[in-house]
Structure formats: structure tokens, C-alpha cells
C-alpha positions as CSV (number, residue, x, y, z in Angstrom):
1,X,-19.3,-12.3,69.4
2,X,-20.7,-9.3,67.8
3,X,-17.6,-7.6,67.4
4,X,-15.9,-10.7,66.1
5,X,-18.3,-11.0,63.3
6,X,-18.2,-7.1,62.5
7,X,-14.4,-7.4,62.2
8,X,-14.9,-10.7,59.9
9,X,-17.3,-8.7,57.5
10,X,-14.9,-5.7,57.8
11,X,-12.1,-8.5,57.0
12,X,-14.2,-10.0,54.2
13,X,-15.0,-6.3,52.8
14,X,-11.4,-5.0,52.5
15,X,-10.2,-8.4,50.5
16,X,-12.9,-7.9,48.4
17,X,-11.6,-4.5,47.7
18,X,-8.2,-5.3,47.9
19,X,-9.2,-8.3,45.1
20,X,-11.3,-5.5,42.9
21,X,-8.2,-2.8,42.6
22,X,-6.1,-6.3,41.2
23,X,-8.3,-6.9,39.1
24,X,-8.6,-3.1,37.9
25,X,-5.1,-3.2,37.8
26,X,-4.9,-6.8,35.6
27,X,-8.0,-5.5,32.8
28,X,-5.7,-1.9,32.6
29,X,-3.0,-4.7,31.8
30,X,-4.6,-6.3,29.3
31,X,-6.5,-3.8,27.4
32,X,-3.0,-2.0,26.8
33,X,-2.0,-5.5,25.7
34,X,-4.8,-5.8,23.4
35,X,-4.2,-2.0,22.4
36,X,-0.8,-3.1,21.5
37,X,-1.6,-6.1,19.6
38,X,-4.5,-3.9,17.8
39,X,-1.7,-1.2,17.0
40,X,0.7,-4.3,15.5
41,X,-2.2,-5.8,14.1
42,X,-3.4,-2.6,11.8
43,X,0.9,-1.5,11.0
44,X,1.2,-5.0,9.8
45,X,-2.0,-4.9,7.2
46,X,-0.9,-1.5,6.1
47,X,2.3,-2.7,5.8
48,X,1.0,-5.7,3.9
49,X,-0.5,-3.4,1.6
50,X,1.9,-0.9,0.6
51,X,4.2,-4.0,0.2
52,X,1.8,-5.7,-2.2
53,X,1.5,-1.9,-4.2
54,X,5.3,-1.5,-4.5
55,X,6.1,-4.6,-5.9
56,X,3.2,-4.8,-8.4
57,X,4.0,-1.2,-9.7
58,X,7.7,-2.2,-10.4
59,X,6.8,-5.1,-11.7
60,X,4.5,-2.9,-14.5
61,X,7.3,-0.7,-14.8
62,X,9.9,-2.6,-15.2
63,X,8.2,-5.0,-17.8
64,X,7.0,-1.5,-19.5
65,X,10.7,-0.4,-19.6
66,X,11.4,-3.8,-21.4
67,X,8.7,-3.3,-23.8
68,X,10.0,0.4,-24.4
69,X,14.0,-1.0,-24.6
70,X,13.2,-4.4,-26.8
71,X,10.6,-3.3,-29.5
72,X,11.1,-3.9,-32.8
73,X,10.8,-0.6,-33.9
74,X,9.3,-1.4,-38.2
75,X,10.8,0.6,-41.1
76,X,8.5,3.9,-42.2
77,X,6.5,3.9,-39.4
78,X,4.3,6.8,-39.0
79,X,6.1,9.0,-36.1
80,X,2.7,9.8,-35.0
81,X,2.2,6.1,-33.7
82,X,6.0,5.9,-32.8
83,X,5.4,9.4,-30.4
84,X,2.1,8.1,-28.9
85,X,3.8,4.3,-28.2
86,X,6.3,6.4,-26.6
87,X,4.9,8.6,-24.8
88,X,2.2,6.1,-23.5
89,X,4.9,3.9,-22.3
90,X,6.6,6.6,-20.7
91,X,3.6,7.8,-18.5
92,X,3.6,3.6,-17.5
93,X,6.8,3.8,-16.1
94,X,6.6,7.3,-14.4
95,X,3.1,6.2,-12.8
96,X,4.0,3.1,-11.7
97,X,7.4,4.6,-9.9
98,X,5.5,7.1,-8.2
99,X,3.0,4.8,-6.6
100,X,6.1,2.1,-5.8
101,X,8.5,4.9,-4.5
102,X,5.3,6.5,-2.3
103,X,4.4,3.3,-1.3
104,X,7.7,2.4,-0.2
105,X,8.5,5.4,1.5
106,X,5.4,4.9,3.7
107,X,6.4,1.6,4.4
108,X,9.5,2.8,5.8
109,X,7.2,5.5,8.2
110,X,4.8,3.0,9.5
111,X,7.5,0.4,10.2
112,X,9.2,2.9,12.0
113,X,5.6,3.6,14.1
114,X,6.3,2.5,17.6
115,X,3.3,0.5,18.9
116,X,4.2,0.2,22.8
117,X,4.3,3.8,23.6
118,X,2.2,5.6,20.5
119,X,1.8,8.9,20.9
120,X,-0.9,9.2,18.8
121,X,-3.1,6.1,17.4
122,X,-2.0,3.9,14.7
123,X,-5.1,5.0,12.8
124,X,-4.6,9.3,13.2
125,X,-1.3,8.5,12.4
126,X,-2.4,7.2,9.2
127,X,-4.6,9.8,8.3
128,X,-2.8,12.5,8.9
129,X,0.4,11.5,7.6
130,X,-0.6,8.6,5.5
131,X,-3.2,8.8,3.9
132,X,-2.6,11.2,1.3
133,X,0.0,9.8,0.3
134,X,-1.9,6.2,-0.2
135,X,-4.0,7.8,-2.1
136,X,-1.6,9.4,-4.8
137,X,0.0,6.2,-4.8
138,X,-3.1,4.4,-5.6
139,X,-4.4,6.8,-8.0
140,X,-0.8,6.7,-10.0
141,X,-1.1,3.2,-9.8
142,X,-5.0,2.9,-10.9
143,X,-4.2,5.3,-14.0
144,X,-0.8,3.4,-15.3
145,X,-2.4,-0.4,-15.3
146,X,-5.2,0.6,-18.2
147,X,-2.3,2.9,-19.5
148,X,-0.4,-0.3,-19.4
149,X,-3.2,-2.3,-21.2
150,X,-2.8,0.6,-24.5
151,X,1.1,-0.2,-24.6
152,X,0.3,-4.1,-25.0
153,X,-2.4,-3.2,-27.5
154,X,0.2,-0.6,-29.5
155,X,3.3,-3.3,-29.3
156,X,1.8,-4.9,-32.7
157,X,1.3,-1.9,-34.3
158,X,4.3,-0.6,-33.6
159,X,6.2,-3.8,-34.9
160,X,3.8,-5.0,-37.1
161,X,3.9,-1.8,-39.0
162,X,4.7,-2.2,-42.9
163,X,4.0,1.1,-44.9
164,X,4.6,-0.2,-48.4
165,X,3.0,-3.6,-48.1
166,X,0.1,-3.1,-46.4
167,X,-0.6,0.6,-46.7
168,X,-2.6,2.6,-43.8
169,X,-3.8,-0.9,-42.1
170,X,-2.4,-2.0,-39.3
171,X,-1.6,-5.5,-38.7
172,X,-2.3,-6.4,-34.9
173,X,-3.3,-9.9,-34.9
């Protein structure tokens, strides 16, 4: 009877191992999963954001290339105003394609990221190769929307400008 109960324990013992190594074996399981779903989870919200970045920067530059294109351009106009409007308008547009064409770009890299096997983490991914790039994207994009602001404010001037009727004043509203 002894030996039949040492051999039950011994029984019991070895599927109680046998159950912990399957259970090893099912958490492994699903914290790759859930590394996975992390991995898709953070290339989606980056991907999200450049997305948001590109289209809002061509959308300034493209309604600052119709500002540029359509102005009424006055009679007399001191070339001073005309060179700043200009140039102003100008920096818009360049700005806003650099941080739409970055953006973009790195849209195409992290889409391209492959989140089954990665190499490296989503996240060191990003910094290293990213992240520099986001920034000079933002940055571009930070300094052409108040740029963008003095080209609405200079669109009056620019059209509203009348050198023999109203002399040196500007008419902007």
C-alpha cells in the first residue's frame, strides 16, 4: 500500500509538472502575442500621426500656393511689400513640403516595420531611425503655420494696396 501511494504522489507530481511546462509554454505564447499586438498597436499610432502631419502640411501648402498663384497683385505697389509677400509665402510652401514629404517618407519605413519577427523594438526602431526625422518634420511644420498666419494678414495689403489714393496707408480691413 505504501508503494502504491508513493507511486500515486510520484504520478500526481509529474502531471503537475507536466501541466506547469504547458502553461510556461501557453504565457511564452501569449506574451509574444501581446508583444505583437503592442508592436501593431505603437506602428499604427505613429502611423496615424505622420498621416495626420502629411496631409495638414499639404493642405497649408497647397492653399499657400493658391494664395501665391491667384493674388490680385495692386498697381504701384511698393516692391518691398510685394518681395516680403513673396518671399513669406514661399518659405510656407517649402516648410510645409518638407514636413509632408519627411513625414511621408517615414510613413512608408514604419509600415514597412515587420511586427511578427522585429529585430529590434518598434520603439528603438523609432528612435534611432525615426525620430530625427519627426522632429524636423514637426519643427518645419510648427514654423510654416504662424508663417502661414503673416501671408493671410499680408493678402490685403498686397491687394488692397492703392499708392495714389490712399498714400502710405494700408487698407486691410
Amino acid at each position: 500500500m505504501i508503494g502504491f501511494a508513493a507511486g500515486m504522489e510520484m504520478a500526481d507530481m509529474a502531471w503537475e509538472v507536466k501541466c506547469r511546462e504547458e502553461d510556461m509554454k501557453q504565457r511564452a505564447l501569449e506574451n509574444e502575442r501581446h508583444a505583437i499586438d503592442d508592436a501593431r498597436r505603437a506602428v499604427d499610432e505613429k502611423a496615424e500621426q505622420l498621416k495626420v502631419l502629411a496631409n495638414q502640411s499639404a493642405l497649408f501648402a497647397g492653399f499657400s500656393m493658391v494664395v501665391l498663384v491667384e493674388s490680385t497683385i495692386a498697381s504701384g505697389i511698393n516692391l518691398a511689400l510685394l518681395t516680403v509677400f513673396g518671399g513669406v509665402t514661399a518659405s510656407v510652401i517649402a516648410l510645409m513640403l518638407i514636413s509632408s514629404l519627411n513625414s511621408t517618407y517615414m510613413l512608408v519605413a514604419i509600415l514597412r516595420y515587420d511586427c511578427v519577427n522585429r529585430d529590434v523594438p518598434f520603439d528603438e526602431f523609432w528612435r534611432k531611425r525615426c525620430d530625427p526625422d519627426w522632429k524636423l518634420a514637426l519643427r518645419a511644420f510648427s514654423y510654416g503655420v504662424p508663417l502661414f498666419m503673416v501671408v493671410v494678414a499680408l493678402v490685403p495689403w498686397v491687394t488692397f494696396w492703392d499708392i495714389e489714393r490712399y498714400g502710405y496707408v494700408l487698407a486691410s480691413g
